[in-house]
C-alpha positions in Angstrom: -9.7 3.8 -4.2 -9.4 4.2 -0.5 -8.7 0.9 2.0 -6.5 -0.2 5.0 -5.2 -3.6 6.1 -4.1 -4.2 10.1 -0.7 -4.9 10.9 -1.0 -6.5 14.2 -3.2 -3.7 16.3 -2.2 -1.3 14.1 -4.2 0.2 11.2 -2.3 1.2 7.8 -4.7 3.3 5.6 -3.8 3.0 1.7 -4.8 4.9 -0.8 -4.5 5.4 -5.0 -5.5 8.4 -6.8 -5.5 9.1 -10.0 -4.1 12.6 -11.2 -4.7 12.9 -14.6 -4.0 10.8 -17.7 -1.0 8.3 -17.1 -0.5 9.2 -13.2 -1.1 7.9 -9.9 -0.4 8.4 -6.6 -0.2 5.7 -4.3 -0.3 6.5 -0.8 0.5 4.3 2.5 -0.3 6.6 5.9 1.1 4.4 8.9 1.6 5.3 12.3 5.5 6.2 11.5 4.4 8.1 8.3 3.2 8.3 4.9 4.2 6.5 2.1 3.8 7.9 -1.7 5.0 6.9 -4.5 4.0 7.4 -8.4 2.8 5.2 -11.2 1.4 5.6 -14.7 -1.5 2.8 -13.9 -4.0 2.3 -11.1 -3.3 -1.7 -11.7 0.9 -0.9 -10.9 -0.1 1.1 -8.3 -2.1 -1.7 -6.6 0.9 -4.0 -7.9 2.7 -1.9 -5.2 0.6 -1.6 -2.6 0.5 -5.5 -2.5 4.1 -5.6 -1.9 4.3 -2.9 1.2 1.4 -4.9 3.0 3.6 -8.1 2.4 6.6 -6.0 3.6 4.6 -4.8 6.5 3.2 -8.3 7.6 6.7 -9.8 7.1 8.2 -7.5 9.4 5.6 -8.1 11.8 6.3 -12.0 12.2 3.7 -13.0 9.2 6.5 -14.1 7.4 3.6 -16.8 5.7 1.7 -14.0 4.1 1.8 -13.8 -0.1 0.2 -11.2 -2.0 -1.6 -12.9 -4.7 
């Protein structure tokens, strides 16, 4: 599963792969860096990837934004 969401003009690229039974890899590519972190579901890697782009936005002024 392969997406992005815009922080400001900036574009963060997000992605979650699945590497065999009970692991994935989550992985945020920014324009600082890259991001990756492990789960055993797709569903907590999403969980995740909710929270960076909140932590993103937040940091960005969009202090309003909640992952739902």
């Amino acid at each position: 599963m392969v997406s992005f969401f815009m922080v400001g003009s900036e574009m963060v690229r997000w992605e979650i792969t699945s590497l065999g039974q009970d692991v994935c890899r989550l992985m945020i590519t920014h324009g600082n860096g890259t991001i990756v972190e492990y789960f055993r579901s797709a569903a907590q890697a999403l969980d995740r990837q909710k929270e960076i782009e909140a932590l993103f936005l937040e940091a960005r002024g969009a202090a309003s934004f909640s992952p739902s």
